[in-house]
C-alpha positions in Angstrom: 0.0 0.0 0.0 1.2 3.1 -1.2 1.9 6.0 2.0 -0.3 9.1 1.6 -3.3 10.4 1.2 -6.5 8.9 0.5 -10.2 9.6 -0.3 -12.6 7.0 1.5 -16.5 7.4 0.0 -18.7 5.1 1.7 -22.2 4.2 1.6 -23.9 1.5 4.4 -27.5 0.4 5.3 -27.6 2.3 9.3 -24.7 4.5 8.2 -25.5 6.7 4.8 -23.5 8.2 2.6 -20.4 9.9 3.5 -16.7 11.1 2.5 -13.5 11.1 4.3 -9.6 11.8 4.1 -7.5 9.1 5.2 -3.9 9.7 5.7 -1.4 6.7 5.8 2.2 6.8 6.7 4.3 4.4 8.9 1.9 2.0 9.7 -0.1 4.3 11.5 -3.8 6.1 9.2 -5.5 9.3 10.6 -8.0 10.9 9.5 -11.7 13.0 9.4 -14.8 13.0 7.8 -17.8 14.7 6.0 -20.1 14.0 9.2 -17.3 15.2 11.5 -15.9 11.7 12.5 -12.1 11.8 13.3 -10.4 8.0 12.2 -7.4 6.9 14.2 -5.6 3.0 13.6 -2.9 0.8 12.4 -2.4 -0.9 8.7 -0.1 -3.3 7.7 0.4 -5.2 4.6 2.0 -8.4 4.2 4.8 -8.6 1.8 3.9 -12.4 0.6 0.6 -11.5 -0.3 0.1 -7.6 -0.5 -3.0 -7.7 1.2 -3.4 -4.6 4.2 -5.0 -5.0 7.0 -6.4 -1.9 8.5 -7.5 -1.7 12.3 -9.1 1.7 12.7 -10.9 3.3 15.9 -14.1 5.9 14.3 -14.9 8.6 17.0 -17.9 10.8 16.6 -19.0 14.1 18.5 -21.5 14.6 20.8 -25.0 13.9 19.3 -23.6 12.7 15.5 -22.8 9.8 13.7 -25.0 7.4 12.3 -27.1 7.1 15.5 -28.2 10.4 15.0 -29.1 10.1 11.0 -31.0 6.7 12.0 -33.0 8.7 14.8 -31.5 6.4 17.8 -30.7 9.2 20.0 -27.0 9.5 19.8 -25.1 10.0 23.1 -24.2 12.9 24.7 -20.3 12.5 24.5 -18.3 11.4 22.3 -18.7 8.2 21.4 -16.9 5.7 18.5 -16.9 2.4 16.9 -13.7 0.3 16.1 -13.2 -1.2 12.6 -10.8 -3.9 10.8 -10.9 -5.0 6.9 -8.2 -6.7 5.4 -8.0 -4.9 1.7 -6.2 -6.8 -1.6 -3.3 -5.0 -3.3 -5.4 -4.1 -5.9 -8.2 -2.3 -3.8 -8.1 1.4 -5.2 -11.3 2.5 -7.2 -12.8 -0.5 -5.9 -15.5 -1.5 -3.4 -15.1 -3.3 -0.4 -17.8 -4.7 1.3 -17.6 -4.8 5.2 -20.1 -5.2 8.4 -20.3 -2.2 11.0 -21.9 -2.4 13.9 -24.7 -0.4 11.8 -25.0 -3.1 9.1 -22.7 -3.6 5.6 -21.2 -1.1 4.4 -19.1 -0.3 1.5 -16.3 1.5 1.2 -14.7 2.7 -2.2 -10.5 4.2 -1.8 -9.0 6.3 -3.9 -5.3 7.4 -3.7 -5.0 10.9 -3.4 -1.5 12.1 -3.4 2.2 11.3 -1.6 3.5 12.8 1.8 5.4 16.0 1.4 9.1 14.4 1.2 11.3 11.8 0.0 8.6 9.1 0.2 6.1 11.9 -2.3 8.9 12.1 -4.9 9.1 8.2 -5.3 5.3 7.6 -5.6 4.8 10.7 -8.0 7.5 8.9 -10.1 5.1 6.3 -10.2 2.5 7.3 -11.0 4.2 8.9 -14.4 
């Protein structure tokens, strides 16, 4: 898996539609999205089969997230969900099908740009 910057749109059954920036560098993927959900975790991909497994914590603010869109009454506080999905090497532009505590949801990455640096350089040569 490339480092850097990725978009994340996602549709699910309690969850809706939504859009996120993802940023991953170092094992480690941060990020934030359209309905104020902040995404914080750990990705690694195995060299043998270049599949990535992504382990990532969703938080939501006070009163939001996808307990509020579904009318459930969302807490108070800050509240979150935690997430893994094991993605194939070839996963960009491409859905992937998961379960949330919500219901399925599908999740469709696109790779943005590199990391300002060395590491931006070499994937920018890529991608020419």
């Amino acid at each position: 898996m490339r480092e850097g910057f990725y978009s994340a749109r996602f549709k699910g059954e309690g969850t809706g539609d939504g859009f996120a920036i993802l940023v991953f560098m170092n094992g480690v993927v941060v990020g934030a999205s359209s309905n104020d959900a902040t995404y914080e975790g750990d990705y690694k991909t195995d060299a043998e089969t270049g599949h990535t497994v992504i382990a990532i914590s969703v938080t939501y603010p006070p009163g939001g997230g996808p307990k509020a869109k579904r009318g459930d009454g969302a807490p108070p506080v800050a509240w979150g969900v935690d997430l893994t999905s094991i993605v194939p090497p070839d996963f960009e532009g491409k859905p992937i099908v998961g379960s949330s505590p919500f219901g399925m949801i599908e999740v469709v990455f696109k790779y943005v740009r590199g990391l300002p640096g060395a590491a931006a350089a070499e994937d920018d040569d890529e991608e020419a």
